[in-house]
Structure formats: C-alpha cells, structure tokens
ZAKE-614571 format. One record per residue: x, y, z of N, C-alpha, C, O, CB in turn. Coordinates in steps of 0.02 Angstrom, whole numbers, plus 50000, padded with zeros to 5 digits. Glycine has a CB too. Example, Ala and Ser with C-alpha at 12.3 -4.5 7.8 and 13.67 -1.06 7.14 Angstrom:
2
n_xx/n_yy/n_zz/ca_xx/ca_yy/ca_zz/c_xx/c_yy/c_zz/o_xx/o_yy/o_zz/cb_xx/cb_yy/cb_zz
50660/49716/50390/50615/49775/50390/50660/49835/50390/50712/49834/50423/50565/49776/50452
50642/49888/50354/50684/49947/50357/50645/50002/50394/50670/50057/50402/50704/49970/50286
! end
This chain:
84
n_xx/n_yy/n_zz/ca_xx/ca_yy/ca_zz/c_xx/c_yy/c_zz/o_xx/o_yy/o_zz/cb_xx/cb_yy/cb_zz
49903/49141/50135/49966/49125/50168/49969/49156/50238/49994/49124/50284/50025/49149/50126
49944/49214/50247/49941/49256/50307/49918/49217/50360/49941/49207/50416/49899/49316/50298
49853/49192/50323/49815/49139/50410/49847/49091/50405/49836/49068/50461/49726/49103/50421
49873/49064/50386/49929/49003/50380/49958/49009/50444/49955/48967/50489/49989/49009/50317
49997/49080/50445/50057/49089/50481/50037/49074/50555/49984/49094/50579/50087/49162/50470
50104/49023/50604/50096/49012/50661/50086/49057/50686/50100/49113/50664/50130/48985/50686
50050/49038/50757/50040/49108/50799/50119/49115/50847/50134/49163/50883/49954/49101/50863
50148/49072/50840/50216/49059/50900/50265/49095/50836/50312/49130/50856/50243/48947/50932
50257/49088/50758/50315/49122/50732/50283/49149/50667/50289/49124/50610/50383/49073/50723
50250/49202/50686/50194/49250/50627/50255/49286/50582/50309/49291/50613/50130/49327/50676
50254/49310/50520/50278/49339/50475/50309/49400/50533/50277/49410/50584/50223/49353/50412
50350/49426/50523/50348/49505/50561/50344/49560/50545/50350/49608/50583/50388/49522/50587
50330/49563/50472/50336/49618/50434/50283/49590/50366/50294/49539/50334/50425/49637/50418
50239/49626/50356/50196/49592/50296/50204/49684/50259/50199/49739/50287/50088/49547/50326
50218/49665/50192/50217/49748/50144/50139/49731/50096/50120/49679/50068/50315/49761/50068
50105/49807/50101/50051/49808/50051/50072/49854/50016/50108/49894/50045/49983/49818/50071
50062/49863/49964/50073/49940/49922/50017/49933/49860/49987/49880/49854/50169/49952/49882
50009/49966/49833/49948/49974/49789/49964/50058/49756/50014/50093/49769/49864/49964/49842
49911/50075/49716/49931/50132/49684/49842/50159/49671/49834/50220/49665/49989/50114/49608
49798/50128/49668/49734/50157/49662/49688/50133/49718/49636/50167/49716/49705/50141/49596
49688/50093/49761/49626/50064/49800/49666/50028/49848/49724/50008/49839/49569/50014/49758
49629/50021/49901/49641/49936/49963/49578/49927/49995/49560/49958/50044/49707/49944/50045
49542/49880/49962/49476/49868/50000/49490/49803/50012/49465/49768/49968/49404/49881/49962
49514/49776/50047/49500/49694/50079/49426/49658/50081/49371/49684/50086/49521/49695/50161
49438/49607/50076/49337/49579/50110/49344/49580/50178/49393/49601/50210/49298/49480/50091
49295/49557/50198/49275/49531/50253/49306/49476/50300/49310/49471/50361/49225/49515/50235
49328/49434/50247/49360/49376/50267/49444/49418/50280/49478/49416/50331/49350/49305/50200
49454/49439/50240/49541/49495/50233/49539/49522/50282/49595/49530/50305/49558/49560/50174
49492/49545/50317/49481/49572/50354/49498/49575/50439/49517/49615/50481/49439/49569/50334
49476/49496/50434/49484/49459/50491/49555/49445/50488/49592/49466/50533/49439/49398/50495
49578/49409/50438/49642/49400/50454/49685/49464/50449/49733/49446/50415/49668/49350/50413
49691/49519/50463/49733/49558/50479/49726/49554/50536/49767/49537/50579/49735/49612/50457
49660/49573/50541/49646/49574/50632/49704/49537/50653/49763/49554/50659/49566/49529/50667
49674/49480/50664/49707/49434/50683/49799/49420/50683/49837/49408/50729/49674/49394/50649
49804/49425/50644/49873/49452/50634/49922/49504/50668/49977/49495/50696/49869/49473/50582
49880/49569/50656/49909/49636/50676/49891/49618/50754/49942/49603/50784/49871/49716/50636
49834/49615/50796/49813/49600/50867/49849/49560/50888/49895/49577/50925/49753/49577/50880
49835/49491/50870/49830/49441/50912/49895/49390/50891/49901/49335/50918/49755/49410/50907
49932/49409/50852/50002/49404/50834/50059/49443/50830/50118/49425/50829/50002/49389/50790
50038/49494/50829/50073/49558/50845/50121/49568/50788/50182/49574/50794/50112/49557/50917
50088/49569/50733/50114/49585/50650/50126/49650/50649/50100/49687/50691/50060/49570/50585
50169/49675/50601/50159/49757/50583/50157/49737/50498/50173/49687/50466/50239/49823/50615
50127/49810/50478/50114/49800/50405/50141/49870/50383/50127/49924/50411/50031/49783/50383
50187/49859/50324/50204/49918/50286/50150/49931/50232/50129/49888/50192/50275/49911/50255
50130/49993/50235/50090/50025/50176/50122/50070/50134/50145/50124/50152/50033/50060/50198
50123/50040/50060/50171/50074/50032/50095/50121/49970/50047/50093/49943/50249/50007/49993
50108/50169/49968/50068/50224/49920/50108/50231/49866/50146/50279/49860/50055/50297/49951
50100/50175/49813/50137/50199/49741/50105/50245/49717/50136/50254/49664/50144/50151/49684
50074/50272/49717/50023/50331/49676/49966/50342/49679/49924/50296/49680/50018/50329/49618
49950/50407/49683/49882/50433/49674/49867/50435/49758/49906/50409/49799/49826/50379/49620
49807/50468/49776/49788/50460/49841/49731/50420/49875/49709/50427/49932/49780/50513/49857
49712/50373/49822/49656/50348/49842/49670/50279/49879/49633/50249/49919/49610/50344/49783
49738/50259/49852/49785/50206/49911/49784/50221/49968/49763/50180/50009/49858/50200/49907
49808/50290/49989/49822/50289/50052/49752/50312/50106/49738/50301/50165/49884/50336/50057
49726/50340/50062/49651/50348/50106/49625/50304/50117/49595/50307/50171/49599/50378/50084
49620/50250/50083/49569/50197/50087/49643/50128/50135/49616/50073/50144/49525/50171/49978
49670/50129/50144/49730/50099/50174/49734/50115/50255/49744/50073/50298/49795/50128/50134
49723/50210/50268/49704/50228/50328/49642/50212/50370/49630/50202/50429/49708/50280/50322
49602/50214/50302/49533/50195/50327/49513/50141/50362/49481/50140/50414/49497/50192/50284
49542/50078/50315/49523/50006/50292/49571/49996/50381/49536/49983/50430/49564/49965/50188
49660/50005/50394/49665/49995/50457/49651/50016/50527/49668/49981/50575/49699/49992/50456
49620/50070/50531/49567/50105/50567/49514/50063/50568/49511/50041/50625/49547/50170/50539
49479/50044/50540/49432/49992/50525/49433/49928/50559/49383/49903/50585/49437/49978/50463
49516/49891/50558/49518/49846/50560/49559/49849/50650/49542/49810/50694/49544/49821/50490
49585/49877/50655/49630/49890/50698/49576/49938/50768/49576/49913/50824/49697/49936/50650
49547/49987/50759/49502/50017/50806/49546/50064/50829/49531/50080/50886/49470/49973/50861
49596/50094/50807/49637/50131/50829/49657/50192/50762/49675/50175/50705/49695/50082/50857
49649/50258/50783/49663/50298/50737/49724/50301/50727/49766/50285/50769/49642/50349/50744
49741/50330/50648/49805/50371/50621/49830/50428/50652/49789/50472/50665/49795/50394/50558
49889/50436/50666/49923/50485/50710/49977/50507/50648/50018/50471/50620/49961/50448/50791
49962/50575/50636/50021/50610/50595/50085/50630/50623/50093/50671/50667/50000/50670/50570
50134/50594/50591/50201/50604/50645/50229/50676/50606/50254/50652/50555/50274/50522/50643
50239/50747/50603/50253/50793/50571/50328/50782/50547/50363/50745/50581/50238/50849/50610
50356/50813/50488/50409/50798/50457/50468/50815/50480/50521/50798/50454/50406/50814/50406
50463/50854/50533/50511/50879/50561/50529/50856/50633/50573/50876/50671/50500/50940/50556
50465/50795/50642/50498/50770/50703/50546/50740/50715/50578/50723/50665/50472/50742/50728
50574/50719/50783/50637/50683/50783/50638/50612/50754/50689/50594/50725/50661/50680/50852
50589/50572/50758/50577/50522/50716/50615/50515/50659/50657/50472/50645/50519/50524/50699
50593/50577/50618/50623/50557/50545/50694/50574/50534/50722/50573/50479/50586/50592/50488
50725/50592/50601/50810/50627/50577/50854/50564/50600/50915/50564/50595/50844/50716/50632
50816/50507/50627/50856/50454/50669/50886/50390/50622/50850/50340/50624/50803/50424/50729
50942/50386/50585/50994/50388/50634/51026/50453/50611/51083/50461/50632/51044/50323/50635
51001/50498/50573/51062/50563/50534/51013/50629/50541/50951/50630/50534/51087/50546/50424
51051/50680/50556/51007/50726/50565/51001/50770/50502/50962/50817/50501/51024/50761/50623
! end
C-alpha cells in the first residue's frame, strides 16, 4: 500500500510497532526510502516490548535513511511542550 501512495498526497504519518524484531527486505527497503526521502513521510516506531524492536528499528532506519539517531534527553524542553 505504501508504494501505492501518490507522491503529490503520500500517507503523512505511517505507525510501525513490533515487540521482538524489524527487519524489512530489500524491496521494504526501498520503499521507505522512498517514502521517508522523496515524499517526505514520517514514521512512528512504536517498541511494544523487549529491546530487540527498537535496536533493530534504529538500525534498519539508519540504514535506510543515512542519517543517525539523535538522543533527545528526558529532560529536554521537547518533552515538557505543551505542560511543564
């Protein structure tokens, strides 16, 4: 469904969540690319459990994306917005 999506009116929000793994193929692969780049998608990663979701989730969009993970710390202003 993802490559489906027009490039003039792409999904704007696509959610993954998983709880043990995210290994995409090759072909999955491309279409994020494609998506997240060249459509300008964002993707929620949701970590139901365990840690091997989110490692392999950081990895896999690092991977796909060419751009590292940036830890936003818990106490930044980020997370107090809109309530402190």
């Amino acid at each position: 469904t993802l490559a489906r999506a027009a490039a003039k009116k792409p999904f704007p929000l696509i959610y993954i969540g998983g709880a043990h793994t995210f290994a995409p193929t090759e072909a999955e692969r491309k279409i994020l690319r494609e998506y997240l780049i060249d459509k300008h998608g964002m993707v929620l990663g949701d970590n139901l459990g365990g840690h091997g979701f989110h490692h392999n989730f950081v990895a896999e969009m690092n991977r796909i994306t060419g751009v590292t993970a940036v830890v936003v710390p818990r106490d930044d202003r980020i997370h107090q917005r809109p309530y402190d």
